[in-house]
DOLUMVEX-448645 format. One record per residue: residue in one letter; x, y, z of N, C-alpha, C, O in turn. Coordinates in steps of 0.001 Angstrom, whole numbers, padded with zeros to 6 digits, always signed. Layout:
BEGIN
AXYZXYZXYZXYZ ...
//
This chain:
BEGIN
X+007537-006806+024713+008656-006305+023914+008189-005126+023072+007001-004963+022791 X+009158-004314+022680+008565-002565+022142+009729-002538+021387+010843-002923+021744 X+009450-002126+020470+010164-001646+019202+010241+000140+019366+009230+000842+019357 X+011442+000597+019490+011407+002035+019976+012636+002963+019359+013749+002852+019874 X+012503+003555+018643+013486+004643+018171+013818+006245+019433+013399+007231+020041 X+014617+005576+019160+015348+006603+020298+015144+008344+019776+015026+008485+018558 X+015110+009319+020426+014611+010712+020360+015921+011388+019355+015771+012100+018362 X+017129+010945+019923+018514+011029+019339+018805+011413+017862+019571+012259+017401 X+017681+010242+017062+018084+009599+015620+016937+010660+014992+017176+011226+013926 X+015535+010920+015799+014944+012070+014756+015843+013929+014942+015779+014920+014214 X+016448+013717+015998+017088+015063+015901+018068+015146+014465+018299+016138+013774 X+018584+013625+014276+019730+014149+013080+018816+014026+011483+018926+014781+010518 X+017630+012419+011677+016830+012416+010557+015456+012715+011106+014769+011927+011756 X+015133+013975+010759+013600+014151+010908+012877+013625+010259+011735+013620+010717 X+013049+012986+009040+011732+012351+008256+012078+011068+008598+011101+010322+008532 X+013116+010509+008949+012938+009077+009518+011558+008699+009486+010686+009567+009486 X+011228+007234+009454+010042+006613+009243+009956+005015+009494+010661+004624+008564 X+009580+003988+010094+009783+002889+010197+008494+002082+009612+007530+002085+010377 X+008328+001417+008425+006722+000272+008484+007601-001186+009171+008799-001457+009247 X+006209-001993+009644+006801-002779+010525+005979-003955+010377+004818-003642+010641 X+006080-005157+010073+005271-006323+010045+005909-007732+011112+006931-008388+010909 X+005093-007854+012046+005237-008791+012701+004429-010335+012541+003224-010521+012711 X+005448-011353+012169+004657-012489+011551+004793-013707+013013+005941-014129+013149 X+004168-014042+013636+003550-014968+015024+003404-016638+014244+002848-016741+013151 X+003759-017396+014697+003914-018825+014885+003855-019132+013067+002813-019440+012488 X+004642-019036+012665+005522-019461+010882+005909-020348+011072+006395-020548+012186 X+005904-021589+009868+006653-022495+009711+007838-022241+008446+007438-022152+007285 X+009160-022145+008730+010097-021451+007467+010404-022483+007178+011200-022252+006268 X+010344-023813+007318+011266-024749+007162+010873-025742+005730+011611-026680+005430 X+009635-025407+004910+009217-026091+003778+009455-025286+003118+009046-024145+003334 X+010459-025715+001725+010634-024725+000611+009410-024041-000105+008421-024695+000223 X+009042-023000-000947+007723-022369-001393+008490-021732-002695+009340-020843-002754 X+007868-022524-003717+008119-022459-005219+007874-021006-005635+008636-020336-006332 X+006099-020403-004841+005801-019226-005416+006676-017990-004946+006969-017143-005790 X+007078-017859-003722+008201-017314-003472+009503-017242-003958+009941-016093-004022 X+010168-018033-004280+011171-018095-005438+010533-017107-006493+011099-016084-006878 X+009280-017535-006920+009062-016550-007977+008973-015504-008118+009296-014808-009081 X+008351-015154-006817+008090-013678-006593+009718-013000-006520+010007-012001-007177 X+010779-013753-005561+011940-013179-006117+012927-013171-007715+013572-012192-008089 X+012857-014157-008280+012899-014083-009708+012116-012559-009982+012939-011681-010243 X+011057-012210-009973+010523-011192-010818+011159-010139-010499+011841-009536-011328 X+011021-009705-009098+011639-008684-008289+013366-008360-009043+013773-007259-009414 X+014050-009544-009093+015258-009626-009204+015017-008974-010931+015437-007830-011103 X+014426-009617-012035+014184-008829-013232+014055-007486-013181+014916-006714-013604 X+012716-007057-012536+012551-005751-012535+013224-004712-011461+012925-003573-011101 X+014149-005522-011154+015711-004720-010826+016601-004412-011546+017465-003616-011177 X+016598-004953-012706+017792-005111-013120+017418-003981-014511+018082-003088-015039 X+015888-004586-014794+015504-003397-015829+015702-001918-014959+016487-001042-015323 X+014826-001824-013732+015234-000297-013105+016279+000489-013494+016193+001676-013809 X+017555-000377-013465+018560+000284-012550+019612-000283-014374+020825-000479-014454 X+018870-000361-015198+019585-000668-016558+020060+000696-017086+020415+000650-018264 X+020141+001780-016552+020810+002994-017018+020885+003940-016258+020686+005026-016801 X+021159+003964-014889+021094+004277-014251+021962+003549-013026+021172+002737-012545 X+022908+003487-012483+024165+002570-011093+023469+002921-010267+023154+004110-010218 X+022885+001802-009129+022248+001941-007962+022222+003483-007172+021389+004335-006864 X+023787+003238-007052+024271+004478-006078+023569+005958-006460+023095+006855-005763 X+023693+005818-007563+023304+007256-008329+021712+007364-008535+021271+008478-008819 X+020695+006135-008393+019394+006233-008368+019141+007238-007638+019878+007676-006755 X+017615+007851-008108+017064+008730-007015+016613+007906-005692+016814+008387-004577 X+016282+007233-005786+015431+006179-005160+016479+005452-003699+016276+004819-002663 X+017668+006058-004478+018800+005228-003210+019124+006580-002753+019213+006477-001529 X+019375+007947-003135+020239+008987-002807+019868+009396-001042+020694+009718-000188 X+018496+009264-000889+018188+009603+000078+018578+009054+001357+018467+009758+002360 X+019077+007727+001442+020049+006860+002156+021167+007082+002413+021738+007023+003502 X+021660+007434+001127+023224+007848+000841+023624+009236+001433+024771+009585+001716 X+022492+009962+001569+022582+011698+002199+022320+011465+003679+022945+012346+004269 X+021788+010813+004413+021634+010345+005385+023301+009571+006120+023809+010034+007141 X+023743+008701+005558+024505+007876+005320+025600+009037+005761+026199+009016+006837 X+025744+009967+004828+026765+011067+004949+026626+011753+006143+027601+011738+006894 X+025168+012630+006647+024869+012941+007121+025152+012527+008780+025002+013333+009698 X+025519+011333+008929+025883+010231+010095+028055+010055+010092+028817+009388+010792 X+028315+011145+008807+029417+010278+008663+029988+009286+008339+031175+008979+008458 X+028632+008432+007659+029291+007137+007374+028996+007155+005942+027932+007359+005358 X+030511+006823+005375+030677+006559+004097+030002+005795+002875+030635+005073+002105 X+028854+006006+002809+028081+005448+001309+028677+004281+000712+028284+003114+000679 X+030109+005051+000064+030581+003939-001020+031485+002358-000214+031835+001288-000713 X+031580+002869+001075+031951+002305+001971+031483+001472+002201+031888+000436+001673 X+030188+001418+003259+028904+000644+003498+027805+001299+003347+027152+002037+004085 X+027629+000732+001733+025857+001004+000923+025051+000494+002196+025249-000255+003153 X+023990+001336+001672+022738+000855+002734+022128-001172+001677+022314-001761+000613 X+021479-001324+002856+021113-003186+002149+020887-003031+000698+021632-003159-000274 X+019397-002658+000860+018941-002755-000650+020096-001992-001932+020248-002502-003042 X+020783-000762-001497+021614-000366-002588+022507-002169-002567+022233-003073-003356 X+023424-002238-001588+023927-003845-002185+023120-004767-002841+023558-005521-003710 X+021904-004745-002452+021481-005735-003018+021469-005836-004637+021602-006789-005406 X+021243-004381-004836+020735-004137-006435+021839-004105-007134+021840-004690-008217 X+023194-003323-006618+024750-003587-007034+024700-005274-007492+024703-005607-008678 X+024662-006114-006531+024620-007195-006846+024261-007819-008228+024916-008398-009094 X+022661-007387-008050+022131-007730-009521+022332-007477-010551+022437-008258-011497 X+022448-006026-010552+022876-005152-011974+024259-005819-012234+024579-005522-013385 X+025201-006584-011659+026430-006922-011546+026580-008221-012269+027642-008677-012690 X+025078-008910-012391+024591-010046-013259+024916-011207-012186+025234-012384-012358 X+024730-010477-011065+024675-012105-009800+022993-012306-009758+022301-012024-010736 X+022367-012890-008351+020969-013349-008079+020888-013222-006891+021898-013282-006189 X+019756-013031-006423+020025-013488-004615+019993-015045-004227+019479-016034-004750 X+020551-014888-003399+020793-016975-002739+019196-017227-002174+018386-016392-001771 X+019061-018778-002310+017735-018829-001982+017998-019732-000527+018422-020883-000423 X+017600-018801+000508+017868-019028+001760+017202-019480+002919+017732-019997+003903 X+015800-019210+002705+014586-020174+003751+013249-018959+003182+013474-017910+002579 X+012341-019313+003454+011175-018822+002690+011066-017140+003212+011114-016114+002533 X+010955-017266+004202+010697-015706+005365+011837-014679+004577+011594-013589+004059 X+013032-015322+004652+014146-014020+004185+014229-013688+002477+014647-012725+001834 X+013580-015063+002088+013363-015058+000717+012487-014082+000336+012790-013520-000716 X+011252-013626+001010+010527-012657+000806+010696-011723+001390+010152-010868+000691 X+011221-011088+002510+011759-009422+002724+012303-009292+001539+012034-008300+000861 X+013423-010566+000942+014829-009762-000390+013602-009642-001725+013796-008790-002592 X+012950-010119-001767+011913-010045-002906+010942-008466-003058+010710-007820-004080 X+010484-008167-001498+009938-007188-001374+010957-005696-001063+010523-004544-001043 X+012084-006033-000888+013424-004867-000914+013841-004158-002133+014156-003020-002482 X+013659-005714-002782+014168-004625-004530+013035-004738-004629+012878-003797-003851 X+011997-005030-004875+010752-004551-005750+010307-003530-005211+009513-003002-005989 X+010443-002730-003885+010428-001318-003755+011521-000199-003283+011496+000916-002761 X+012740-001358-003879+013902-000013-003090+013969+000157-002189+014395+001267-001870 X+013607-000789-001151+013763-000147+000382+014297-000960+001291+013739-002050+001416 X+015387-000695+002079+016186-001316+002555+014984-002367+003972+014324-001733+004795 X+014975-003498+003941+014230-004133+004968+014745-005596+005519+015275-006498+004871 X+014402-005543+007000+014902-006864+007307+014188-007723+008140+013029-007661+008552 X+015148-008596+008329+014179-009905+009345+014571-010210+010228+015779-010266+009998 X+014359-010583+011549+014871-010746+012786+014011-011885+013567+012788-011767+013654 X+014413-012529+013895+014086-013561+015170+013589-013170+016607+014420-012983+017497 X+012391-013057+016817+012336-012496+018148+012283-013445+018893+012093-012887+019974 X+012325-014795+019141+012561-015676+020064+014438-015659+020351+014908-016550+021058 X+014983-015032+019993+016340-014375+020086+016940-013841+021031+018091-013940+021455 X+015869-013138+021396+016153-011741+022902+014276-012178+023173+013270-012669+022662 X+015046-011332+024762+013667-011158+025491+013736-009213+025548+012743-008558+025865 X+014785-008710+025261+014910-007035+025189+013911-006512+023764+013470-007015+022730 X+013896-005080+024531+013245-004544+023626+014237-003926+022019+015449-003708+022017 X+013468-003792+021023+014661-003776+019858+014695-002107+019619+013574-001631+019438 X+015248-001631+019606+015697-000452+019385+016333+000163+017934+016911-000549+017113 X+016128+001532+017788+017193+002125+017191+017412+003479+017556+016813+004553+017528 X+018871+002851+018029+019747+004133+018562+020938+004276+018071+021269+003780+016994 X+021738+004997+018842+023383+005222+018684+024010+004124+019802+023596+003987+020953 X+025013+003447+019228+025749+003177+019946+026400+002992+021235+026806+004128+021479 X+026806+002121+022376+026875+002626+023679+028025+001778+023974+028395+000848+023257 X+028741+002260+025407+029759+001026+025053+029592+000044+025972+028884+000142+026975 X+030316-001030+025605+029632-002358+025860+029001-003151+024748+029194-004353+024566 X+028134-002279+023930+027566-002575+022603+028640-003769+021989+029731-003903+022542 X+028264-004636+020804+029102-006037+020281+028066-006521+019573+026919-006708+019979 X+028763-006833+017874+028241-007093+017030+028992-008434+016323+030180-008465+016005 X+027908-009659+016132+028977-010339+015826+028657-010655+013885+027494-011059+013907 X+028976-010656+012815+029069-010828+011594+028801-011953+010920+029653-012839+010976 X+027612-012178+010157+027332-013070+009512+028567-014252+009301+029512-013903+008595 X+028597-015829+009968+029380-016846+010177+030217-016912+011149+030769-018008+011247 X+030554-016021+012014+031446-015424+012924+031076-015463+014017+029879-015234+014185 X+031877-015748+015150+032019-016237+016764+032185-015049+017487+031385-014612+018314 X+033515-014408+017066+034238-013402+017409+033287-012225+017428+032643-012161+016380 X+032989-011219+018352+032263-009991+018059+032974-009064+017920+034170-009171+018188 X+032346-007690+017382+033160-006685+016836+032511-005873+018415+031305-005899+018665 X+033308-005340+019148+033425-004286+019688+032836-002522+019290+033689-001804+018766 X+031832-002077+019474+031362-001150+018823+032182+000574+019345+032480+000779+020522 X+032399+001506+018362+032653+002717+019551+031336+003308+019309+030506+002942+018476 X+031213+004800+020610+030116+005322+020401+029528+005986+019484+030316+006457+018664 X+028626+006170+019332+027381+007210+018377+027437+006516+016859+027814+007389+016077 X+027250+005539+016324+027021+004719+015560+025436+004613+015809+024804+004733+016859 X+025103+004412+014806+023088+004456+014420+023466+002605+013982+024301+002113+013223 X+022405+001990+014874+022201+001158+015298+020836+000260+015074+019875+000986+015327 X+020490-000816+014760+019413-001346+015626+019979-002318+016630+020850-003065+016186 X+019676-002440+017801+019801-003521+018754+018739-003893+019911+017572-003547+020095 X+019638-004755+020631+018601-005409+021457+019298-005697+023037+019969-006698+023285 X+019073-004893+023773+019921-004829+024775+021559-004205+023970+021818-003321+023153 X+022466-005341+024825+024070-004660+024307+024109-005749+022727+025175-005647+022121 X+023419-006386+022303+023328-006839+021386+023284-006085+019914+022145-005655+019732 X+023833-005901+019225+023781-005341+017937+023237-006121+016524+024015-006751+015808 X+021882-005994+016250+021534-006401+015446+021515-006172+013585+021123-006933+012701 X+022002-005056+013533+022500-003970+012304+023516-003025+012473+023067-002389+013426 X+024326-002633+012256+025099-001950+011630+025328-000932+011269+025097-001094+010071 X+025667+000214+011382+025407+001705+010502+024208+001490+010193+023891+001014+009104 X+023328+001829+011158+021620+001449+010739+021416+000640+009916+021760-000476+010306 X+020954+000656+008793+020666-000445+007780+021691-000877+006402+021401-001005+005213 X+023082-001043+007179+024267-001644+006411+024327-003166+006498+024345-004039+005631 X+024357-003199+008095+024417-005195+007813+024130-006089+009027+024526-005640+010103 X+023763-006791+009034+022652-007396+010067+023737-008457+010685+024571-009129+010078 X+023452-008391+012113+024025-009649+012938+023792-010901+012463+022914-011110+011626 X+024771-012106+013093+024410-013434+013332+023631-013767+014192+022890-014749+014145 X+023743-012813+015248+022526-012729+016082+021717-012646+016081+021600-011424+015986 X+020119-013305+016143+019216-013049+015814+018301-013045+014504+017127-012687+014401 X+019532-013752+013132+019275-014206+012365+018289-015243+011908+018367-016344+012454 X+017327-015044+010939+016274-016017+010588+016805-017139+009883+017780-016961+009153 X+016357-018132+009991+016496-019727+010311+015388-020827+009672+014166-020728+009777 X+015847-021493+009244+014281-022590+008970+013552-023040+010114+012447-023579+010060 X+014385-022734+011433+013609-022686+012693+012882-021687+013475+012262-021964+014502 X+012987-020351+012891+012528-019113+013519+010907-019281+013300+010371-019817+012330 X+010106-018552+014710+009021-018990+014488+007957-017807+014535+006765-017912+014242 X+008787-016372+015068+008458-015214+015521+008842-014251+014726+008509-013497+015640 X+009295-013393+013748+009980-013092+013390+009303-011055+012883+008225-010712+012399 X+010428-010267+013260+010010-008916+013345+010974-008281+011783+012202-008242+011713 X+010076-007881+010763+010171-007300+009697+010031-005618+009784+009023-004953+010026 X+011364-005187+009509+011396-003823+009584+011559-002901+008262+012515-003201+007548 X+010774-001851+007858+011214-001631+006978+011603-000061+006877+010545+000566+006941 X+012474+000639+006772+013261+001750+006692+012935+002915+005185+013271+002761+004011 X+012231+003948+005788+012123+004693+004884+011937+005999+005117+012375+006326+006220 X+011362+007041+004379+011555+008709+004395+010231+008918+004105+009719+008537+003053 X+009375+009767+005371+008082+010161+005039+008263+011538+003579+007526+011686+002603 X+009290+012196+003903+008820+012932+002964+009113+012730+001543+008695+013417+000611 X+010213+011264+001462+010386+011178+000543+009521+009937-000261+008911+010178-001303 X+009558+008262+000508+008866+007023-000095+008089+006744+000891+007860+005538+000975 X+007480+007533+001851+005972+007000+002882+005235+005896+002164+005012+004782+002638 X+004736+006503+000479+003410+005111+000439+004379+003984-000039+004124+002931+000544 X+005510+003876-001009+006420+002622-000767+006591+001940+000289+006230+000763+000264 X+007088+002402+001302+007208+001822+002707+005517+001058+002886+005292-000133+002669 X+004304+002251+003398+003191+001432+003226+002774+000524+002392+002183-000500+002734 X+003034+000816+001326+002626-000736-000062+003487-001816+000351+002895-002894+000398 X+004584-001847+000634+005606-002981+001213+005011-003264+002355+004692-004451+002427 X+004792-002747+003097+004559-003331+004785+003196-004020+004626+002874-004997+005302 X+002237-003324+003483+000771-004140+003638+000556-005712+002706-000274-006594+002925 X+001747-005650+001503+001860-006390+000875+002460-007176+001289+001977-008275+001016 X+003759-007252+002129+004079-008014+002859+003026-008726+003947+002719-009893+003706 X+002468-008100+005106+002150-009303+005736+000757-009626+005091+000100-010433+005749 X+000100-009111+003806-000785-010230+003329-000125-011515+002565-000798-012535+002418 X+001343-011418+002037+001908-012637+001571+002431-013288+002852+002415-014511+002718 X+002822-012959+003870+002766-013210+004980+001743-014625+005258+002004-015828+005255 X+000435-013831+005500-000928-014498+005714-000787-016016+004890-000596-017167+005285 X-001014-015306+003356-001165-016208+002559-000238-017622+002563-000651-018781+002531 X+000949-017208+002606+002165-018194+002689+002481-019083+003979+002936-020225+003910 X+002247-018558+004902+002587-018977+005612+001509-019775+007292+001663-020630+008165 X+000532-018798+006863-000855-018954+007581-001249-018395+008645-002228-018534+009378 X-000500-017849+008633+000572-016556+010773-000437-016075+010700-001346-015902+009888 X-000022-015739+012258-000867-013976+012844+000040-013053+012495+001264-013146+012592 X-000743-011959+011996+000457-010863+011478+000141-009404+012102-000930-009257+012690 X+000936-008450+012003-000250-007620+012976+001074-006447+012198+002234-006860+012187 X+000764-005054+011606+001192-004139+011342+001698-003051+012084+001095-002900+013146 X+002808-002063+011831+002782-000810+012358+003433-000017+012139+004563-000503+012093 X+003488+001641+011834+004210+002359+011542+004591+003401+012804+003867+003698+013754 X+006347+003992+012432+006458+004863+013595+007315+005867+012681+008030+005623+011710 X+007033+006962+013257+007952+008412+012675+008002+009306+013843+008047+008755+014943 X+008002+010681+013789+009183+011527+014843+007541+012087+015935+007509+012564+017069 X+006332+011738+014920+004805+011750+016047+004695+010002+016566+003613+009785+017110 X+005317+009164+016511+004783+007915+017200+006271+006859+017272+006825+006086+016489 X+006512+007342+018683+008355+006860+018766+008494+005295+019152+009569+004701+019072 X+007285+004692+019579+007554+003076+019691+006160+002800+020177+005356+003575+020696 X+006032+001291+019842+005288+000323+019878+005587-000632+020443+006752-001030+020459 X+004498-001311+021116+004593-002716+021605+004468-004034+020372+003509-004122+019605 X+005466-004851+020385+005282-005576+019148+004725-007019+019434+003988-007675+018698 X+005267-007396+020740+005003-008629+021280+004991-008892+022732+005606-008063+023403 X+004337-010015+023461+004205-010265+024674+005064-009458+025551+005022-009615+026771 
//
């Protein structure tokens, strides 16, 4: 399986940038106290960040949001993840505490602003992509049976005709969703070389050493930009 950004997506974002942590045989299914904590803190020093300052309007988010435009797709419409996430907080909500694995991408998202996610690779046997849109493409929505029908040139991650995200990093399938049973699981994290490169790197390395630590996995790293268009991630 290869994790591969399509040629398409650096013509419109040239600094596009992907860090990438792959975590191998996890157990998600025992709650982990220190994790909670680590999101508690994260969730604080969100809330201080962004205490004078509205997500949207951060520097730290704009570069999403120009992108976002840049694609046509409406910002205030569908924020990229982490901007929701931090809306959220500053809003005086919390994040839900949901199984250990997703508990820590949302921990490591606001504590560096960067939109990141989690995926199930015992899910698909296809390779995961990010592209535009194709038709046939079908996305089905967190609790939901019914799939959404995609049209073309929409920025994407998927997996085959499977749609795993949304306006790139707006909102993640039911498909392929992490689980107290997921045992494989591919952590992506979305960022701008010219703008947060070593964020992205401090997240991706800090991640799979809490990875290690927490959980006891094989973890194995990788980055891709518009010089290194895909990787092999797994068998």
């Amino acid at each position: 399986m290869k994790f591969i950004i399509e040629d398409k997506v650096f013509d419109m974002l040239p600094e596009v940038c992907f860090g990438v942590v792959v975590a191998h045989n996890i157990d998600n299914s025992a709650n982990n106290p220190e994790i909670i904590s680590l999101m508690e803190e994260a969730i604080n020093s969100t809330r201080l960040k962004f205490n004078e300052t509205k997500p949207k309007e951060h520097h730290d988010i704009q570069p999403y949001r120009e992108a976002f435009r840049k694609m046509e797709i409406n910002p205030n419409k569908f924020p990229c993840s982490v901007e929701a996430l931090a809306a959220r907080i500053v809003k005086g909500g919390t994040l839900p505490d949901i199984n250990p694995a997703v508990n820590l991408v949302n921990a490591f998202s606001i504590k560096y602003t960067l939109p990141m996610g989690a995926h199930d690779l015992d899910s698909t046997s296809e390779d995961i992509e990010v592209r535009f849109s194709r038709s046939g493409d079908s996305f089905i929505p967190f609790g939901e049976k019914e799939p959404e029908i995609l049209e073309c040139c929409e920025l994407v991650y998927a997996a085959g005709y499977h749609i795993k995200t949304r306006k790139w990093i707006w909102r993640q399938s039911d498909f392929g969703k992490v689980t107290e049973t997921s045992k494989n699981i591919f952590f992506p994290i979305d960022g701008f070389a010219n703008y947060n490169y070593d964020e992205v790197i401090t997240a991706r390395n800090e991640m799979a050493a809490d990875l290690e630590k927490f959980f006891k996995c094989k973890v194995e790293k990788y980055y891709l930009d518009i010089n290194n268009r895909s990787v092999k991630i797994w068998q």
